[in-house]
PDBQT receptor file of N, H, CA, C and O in Angstrom, charges set to zero:
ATOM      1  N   UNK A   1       5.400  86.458 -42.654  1.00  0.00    +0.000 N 
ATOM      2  CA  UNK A   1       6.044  85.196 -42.975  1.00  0.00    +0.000 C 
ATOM      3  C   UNK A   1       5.055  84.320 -43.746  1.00  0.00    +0.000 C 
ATOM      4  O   UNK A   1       3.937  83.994 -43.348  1.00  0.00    +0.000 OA
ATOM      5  N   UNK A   2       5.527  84.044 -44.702  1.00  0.00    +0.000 N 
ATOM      6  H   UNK A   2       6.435  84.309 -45.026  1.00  0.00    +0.000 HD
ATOM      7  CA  UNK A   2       4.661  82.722 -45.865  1.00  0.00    +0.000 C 
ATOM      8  C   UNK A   2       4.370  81.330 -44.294  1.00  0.00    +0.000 C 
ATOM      9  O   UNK A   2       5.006  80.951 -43.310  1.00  0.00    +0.000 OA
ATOM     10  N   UNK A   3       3.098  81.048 -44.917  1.00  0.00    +0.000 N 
ATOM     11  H   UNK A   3       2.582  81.356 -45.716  1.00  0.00    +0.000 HD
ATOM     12  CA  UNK A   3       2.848  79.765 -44.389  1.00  0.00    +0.000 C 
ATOM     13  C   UNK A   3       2.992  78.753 -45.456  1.00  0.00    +0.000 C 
ATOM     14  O   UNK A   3       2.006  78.591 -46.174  1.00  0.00    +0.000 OA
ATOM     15  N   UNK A   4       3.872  78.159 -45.651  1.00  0.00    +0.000 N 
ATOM     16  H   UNK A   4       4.674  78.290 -45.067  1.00  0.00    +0.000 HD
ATOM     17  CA  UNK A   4       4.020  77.338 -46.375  1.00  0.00    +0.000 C 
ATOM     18  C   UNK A   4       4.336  75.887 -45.957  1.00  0.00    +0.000 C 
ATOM     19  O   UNK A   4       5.251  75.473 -45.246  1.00  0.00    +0.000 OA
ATOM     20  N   UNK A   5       3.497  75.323 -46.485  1.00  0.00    +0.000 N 
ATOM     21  H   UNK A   5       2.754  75.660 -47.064  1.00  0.00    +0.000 HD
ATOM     22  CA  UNK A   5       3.209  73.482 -46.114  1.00  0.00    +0.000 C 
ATOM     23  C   UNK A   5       4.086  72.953 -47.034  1.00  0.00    +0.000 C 
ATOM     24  O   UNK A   5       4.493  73.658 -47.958  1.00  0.00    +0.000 OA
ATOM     25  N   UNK A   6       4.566  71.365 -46.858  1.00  0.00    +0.000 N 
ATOM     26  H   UNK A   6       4.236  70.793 -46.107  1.00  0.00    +0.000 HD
ATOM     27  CA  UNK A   6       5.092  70.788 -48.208  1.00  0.00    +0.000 C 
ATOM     28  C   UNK A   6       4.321  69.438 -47.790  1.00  0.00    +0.000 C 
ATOM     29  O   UNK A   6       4.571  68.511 -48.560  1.00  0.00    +0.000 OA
ATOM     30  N   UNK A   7       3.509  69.148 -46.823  1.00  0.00    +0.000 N 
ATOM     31  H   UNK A   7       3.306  69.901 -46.198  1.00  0.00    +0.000 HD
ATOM     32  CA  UNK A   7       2.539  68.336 -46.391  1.00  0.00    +0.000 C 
ATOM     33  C   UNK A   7       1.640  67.781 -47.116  1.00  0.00    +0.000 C 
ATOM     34  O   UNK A   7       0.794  68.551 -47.572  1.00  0.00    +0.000 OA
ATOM     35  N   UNK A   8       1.501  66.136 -47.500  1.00  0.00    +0.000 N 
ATOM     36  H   UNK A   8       2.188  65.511 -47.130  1.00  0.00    +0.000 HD
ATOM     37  CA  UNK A   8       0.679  65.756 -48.120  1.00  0.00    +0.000 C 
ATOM     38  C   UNK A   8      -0.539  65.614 -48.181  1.00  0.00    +0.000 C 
ATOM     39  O   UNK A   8      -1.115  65.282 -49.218  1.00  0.00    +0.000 OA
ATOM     40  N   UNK A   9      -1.082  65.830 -47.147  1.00  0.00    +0.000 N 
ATOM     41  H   UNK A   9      -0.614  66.100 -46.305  1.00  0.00    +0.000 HD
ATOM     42  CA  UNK A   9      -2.056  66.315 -46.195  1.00  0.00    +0.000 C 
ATOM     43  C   UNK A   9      -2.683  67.365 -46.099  1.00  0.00    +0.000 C 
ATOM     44  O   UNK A   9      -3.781  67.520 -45.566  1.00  0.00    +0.000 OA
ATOM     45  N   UNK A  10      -1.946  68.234 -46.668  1.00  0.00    +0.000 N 
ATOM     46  H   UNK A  10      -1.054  68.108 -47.102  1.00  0.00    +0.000 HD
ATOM     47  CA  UNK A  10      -2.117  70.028 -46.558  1.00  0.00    +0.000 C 
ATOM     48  C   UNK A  10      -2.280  69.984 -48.052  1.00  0.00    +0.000 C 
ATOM     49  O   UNK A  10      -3.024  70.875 -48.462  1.00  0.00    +0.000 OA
ATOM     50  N   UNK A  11      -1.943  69.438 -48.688  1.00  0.00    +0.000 N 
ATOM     51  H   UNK A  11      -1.339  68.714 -48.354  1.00  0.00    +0.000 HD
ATOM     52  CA  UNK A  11      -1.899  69.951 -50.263  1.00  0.00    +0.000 C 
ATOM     53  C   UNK A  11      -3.135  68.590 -50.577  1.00  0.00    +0.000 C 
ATOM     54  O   UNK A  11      -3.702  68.772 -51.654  1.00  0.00    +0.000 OA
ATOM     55  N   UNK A  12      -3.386  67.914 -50.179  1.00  0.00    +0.000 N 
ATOM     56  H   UNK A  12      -2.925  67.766 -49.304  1.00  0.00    +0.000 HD
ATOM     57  CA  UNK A  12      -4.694  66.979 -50.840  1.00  0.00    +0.000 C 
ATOM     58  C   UNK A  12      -5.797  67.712 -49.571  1.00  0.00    +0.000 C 
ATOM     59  O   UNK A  12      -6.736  66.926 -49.698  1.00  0.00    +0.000 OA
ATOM     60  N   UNK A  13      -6.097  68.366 -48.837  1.00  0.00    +0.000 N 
ATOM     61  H   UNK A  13      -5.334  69.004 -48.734  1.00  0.00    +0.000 HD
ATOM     62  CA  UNK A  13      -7.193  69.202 -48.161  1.00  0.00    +0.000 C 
ATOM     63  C   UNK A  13      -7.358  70.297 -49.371  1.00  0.00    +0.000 C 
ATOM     64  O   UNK A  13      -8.448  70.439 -49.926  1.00  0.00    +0.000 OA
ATOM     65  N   UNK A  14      -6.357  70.959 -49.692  1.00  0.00    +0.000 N 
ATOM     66  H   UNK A  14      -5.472  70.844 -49.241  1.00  0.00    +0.000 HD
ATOM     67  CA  UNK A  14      -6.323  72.396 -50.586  1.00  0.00    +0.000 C 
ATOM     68  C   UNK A  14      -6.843  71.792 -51.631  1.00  0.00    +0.000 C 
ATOM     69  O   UNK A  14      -7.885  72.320 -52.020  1.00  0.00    +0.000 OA
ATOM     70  N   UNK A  15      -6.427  70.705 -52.333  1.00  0.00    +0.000 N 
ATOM     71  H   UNK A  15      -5.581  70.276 -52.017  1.00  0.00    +0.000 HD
ATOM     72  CA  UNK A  15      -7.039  70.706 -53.293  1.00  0.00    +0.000 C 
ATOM     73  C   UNK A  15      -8.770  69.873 -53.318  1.00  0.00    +0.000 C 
ATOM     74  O   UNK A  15      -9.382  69.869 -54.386  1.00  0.00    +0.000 OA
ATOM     75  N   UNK A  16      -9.274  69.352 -52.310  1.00  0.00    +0.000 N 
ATOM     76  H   UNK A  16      -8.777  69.355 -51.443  1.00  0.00    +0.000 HD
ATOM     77  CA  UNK A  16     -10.390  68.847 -52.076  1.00  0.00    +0.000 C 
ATOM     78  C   UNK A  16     -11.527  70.347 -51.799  1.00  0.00    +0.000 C 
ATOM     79  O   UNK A  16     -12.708  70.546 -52.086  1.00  0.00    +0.000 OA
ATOM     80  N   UNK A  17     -10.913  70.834 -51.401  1.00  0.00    +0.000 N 
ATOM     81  H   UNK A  17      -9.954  70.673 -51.168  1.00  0.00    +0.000 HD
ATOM     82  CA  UNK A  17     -11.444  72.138 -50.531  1.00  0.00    +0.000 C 
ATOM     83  C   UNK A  17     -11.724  72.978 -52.042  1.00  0.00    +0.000 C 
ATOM     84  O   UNK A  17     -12.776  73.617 -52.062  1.00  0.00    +0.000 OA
ATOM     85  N   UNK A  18     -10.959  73.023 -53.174  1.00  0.00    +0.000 N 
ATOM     86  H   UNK A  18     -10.104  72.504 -53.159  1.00  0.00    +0.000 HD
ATOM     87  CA  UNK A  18     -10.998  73.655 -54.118  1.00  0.00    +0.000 C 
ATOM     88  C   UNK A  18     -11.472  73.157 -55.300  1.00  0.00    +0.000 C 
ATOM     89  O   UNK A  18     -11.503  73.889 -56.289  1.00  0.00    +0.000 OA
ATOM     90  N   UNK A  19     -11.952  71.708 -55.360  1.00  0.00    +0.000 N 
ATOM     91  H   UNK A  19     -11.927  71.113 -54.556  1.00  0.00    +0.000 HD
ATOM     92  CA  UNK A  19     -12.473  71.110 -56.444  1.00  0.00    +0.000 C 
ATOM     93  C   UNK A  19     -14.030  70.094 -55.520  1.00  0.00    +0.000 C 
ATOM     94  O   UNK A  19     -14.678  69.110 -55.877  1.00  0.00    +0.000 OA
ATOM     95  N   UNK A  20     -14.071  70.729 -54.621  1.00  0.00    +0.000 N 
ATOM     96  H   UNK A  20     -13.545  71.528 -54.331  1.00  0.00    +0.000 HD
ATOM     97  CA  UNK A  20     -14.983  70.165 -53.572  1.00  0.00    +0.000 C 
ATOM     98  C   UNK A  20     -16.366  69.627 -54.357  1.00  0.00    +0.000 C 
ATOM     99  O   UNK A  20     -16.703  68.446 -54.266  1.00  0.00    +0.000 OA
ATOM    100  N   UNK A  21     -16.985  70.414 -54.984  1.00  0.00    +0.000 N 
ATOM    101  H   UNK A  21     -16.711  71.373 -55.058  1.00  0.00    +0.000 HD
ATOM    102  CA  UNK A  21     -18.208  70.612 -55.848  1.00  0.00    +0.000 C 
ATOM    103  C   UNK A  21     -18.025  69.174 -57.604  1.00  0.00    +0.000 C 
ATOM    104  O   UNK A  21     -18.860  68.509 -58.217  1.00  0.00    +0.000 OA
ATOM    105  N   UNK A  22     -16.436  69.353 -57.736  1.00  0.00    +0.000 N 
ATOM    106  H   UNK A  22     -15.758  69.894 -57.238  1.00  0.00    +0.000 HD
ATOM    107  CA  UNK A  22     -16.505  68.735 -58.874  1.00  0.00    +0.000 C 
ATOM    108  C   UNK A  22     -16.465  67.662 -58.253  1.00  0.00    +0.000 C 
ATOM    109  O   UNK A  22     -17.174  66.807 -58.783  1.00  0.00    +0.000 OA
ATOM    110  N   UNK A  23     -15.793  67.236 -57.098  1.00  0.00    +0.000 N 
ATOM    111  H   UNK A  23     -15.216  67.930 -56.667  1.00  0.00    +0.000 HD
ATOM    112  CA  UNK A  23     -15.678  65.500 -56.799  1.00  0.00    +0.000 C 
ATOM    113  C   UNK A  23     -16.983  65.086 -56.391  1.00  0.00    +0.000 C 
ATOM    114  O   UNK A  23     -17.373  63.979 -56.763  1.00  0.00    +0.000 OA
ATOM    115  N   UNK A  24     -17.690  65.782 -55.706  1.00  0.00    +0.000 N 
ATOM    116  H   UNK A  24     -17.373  66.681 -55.404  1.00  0.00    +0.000 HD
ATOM    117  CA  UNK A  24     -18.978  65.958 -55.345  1.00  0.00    +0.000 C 
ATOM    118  C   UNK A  24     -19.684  65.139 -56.424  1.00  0.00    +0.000 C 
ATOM    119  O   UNK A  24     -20.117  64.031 -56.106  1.00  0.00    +0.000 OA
ATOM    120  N   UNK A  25     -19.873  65.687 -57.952  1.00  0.00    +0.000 N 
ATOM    121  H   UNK A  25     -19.522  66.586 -58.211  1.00  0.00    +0.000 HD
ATOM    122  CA  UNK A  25     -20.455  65.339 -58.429  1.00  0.00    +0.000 C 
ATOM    123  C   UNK A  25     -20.233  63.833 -59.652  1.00  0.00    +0.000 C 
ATOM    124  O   UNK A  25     -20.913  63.016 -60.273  1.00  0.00    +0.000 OA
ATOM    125  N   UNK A  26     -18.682  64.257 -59.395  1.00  0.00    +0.000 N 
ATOM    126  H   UNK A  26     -18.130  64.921 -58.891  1.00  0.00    +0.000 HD
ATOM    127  CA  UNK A  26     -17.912  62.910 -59.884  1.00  0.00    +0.000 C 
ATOM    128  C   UNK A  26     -18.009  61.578 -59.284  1.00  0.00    +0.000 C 
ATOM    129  O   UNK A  26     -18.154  60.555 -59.953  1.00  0.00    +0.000 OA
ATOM    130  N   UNK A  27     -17.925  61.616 -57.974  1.00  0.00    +0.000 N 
ATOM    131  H   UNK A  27     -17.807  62.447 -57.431  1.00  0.00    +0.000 HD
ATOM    132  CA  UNK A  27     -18.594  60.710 -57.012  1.00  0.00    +0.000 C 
ATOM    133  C   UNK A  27     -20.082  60.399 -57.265  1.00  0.00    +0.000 C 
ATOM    134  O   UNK A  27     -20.295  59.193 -57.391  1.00  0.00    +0.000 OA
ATOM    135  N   UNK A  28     -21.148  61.188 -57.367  1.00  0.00    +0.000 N 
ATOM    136  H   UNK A  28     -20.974  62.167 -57.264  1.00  0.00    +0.000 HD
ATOM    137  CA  UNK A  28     -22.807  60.706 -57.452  1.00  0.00    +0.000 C 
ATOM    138  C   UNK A  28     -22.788  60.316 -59.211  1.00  0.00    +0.000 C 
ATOM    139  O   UNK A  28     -23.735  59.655 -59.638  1.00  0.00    +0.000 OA
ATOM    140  N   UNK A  29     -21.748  60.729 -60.122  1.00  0.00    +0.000 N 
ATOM    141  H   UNK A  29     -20.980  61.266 -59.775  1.00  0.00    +0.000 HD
ATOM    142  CA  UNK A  29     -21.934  59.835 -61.756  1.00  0.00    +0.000 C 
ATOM    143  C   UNK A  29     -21.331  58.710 -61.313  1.00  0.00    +0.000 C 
ATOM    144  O   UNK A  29     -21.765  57.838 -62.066  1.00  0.00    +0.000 OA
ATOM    145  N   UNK A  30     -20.387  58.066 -60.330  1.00  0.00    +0.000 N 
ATOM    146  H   UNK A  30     -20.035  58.775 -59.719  1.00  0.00    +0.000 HD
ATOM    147  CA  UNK A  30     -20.051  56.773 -59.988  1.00  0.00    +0.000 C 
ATOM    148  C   UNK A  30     -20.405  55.969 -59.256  1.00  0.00    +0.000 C 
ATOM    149  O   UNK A  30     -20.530  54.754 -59.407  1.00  0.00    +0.000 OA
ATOM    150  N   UNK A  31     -20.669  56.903 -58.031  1.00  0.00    +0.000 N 
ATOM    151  H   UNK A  31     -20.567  57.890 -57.908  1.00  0.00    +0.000 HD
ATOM    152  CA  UNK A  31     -21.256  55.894 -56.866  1.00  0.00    +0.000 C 
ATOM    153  C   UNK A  31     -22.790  55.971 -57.263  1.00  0.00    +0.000 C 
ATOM    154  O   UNK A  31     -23.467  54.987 -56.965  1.00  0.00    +0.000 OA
ATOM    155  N   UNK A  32     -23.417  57.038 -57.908  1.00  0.00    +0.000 N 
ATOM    156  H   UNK A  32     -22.867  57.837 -58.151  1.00  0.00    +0.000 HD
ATOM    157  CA  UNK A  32     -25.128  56.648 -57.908  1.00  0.00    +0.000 C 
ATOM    158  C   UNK A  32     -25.757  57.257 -56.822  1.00  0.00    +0.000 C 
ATOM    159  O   UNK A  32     -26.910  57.630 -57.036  1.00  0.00    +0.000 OA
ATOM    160  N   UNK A  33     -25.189  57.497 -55.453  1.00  0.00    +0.000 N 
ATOM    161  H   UNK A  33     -24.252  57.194 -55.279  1.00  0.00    +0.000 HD
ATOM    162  CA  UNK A  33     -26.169  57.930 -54.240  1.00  0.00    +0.000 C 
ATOM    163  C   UNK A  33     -25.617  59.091 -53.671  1.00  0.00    +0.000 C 
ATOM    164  O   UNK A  33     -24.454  59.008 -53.277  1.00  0.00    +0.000 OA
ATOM    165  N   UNK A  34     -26.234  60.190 -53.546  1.00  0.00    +0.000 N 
ATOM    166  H   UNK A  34     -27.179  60.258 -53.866  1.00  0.00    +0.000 HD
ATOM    167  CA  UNK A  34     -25.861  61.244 -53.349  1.00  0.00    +0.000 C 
ATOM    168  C   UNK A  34     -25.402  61.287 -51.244  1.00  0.00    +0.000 C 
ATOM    169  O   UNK A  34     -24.470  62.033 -50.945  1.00  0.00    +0.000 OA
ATOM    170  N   UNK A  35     -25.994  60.616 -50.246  1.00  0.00    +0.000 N 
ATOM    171  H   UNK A  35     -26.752  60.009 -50.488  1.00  0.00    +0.000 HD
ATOM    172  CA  UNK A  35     -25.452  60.785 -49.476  1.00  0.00    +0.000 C 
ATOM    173  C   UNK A  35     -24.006  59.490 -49.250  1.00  0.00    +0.000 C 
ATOM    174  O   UNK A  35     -23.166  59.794 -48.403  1.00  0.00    +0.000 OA
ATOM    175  N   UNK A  36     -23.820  58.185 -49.992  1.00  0.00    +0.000 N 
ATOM    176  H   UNK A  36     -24.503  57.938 -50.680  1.00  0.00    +0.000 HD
ATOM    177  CA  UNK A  36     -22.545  57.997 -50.185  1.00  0.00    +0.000 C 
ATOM    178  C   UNK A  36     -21.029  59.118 -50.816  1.00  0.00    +0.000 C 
ATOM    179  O   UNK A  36     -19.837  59.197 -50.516  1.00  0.00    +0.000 OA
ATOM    180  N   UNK A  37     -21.972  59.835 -51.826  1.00  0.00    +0.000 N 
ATOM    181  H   UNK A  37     -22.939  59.771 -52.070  1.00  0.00    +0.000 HD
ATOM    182  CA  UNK A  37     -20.781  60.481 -52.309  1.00  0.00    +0.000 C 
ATOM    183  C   UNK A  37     -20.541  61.447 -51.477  1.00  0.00    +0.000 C 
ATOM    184  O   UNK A  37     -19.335  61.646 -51.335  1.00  0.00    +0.000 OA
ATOM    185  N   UNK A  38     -21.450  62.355 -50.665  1.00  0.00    +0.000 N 
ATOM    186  H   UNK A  38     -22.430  62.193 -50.780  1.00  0.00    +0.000 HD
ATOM    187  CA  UNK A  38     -21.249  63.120 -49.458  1.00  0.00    +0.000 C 
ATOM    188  C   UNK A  38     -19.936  62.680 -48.513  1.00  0.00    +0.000 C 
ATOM    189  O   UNK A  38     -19.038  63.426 -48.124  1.00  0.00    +0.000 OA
ATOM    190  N   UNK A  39     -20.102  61.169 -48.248  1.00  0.00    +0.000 N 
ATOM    191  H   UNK A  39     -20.832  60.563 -48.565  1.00  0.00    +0.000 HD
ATOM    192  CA  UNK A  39     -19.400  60.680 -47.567  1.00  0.00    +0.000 C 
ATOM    193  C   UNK A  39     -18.327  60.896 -47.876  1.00  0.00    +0.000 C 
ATOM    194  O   UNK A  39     -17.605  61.347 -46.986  1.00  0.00    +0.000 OA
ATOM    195  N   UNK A  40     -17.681  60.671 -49.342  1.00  0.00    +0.000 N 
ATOM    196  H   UNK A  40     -18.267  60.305 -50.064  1.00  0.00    +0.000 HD
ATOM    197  CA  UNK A  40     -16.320  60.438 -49.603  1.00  0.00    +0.000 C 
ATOM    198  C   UNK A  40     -15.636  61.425 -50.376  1.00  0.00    +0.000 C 
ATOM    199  O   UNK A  40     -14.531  61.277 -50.898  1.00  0.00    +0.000 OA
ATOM    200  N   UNK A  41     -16.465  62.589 -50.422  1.00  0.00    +0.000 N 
ATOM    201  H   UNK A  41     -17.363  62.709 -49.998  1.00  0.00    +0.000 HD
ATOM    202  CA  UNK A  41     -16.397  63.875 -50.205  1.00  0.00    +0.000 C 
ATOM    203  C   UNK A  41     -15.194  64.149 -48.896  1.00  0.00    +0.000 C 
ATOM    204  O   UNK A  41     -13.990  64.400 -48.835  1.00  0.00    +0.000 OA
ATOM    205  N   UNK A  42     -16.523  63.895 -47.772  1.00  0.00    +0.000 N 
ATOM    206  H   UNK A  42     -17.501  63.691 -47.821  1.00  0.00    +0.000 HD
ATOM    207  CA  UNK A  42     -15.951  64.245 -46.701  1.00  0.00    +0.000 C 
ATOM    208  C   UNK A  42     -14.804  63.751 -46.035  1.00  0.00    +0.000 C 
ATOM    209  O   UNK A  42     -14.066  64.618 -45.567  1.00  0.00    +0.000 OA
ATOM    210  N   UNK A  43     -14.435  62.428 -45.859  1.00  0.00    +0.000 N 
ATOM    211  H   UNK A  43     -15.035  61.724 -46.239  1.00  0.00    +0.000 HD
ATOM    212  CA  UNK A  43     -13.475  61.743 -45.857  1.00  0.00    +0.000 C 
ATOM    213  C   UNK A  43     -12.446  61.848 -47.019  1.00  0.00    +0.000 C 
ATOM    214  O   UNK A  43     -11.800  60.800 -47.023  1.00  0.00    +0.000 OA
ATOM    215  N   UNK A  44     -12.008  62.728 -48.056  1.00  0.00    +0.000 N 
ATOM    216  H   UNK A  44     -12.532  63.580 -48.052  1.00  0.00    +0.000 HD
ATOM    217  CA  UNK A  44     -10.786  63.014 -48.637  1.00  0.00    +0.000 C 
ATOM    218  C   UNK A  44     -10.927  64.228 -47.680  1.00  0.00    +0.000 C 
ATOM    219  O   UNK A  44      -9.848  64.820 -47.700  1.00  0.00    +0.000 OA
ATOM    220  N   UNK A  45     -11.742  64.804 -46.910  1.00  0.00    +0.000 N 
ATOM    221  H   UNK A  45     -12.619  64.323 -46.894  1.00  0.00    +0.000 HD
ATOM    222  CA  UNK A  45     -11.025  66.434 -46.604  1.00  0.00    +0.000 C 
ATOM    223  C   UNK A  45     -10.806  65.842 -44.890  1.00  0.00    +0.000 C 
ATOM    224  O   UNK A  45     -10.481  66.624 -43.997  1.00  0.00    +0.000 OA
ATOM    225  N   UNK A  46     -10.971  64.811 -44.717  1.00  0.00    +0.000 N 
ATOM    226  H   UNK A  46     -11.235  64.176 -45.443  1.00  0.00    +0.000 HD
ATOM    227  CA  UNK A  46     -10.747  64.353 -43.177  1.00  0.00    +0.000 C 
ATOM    228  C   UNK A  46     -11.675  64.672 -41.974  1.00  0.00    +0.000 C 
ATOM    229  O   UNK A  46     -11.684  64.314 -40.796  1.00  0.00    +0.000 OA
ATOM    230  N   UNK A  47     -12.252  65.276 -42.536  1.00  0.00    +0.000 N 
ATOM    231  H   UNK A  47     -12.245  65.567 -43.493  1.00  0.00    +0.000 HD
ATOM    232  CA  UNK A  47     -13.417  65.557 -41.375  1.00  0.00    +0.000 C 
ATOM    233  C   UNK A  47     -14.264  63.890 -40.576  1.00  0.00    +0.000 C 
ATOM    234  O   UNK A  47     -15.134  63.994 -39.711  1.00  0.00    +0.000 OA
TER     235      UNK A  47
């Protein structure tokens, strides 16, 4: 059986989880500090 989500929640994790590295670094060209952008990294994937 497909696991299939239609969850907004489930589909902004998948895609954090899969562009993890680019926001990563999109975050430290904006925010400037590499353990802020860690942060908000982590907080789009909810941890």
């Amino acid at each position: 059986m497909l696991d299939l989500s239609f969850r907004p929640e489930d589909c902004m994790e998948e895609f954090v989880l899969e562009y993890e590295n680019r926001l990563y670094r999109t975050a430290i060209a904006i925010i400037g500090n590499k353990a802020d952008a860690e942060d908000i990294v982590q907080d789009c994937q909810g941890n």
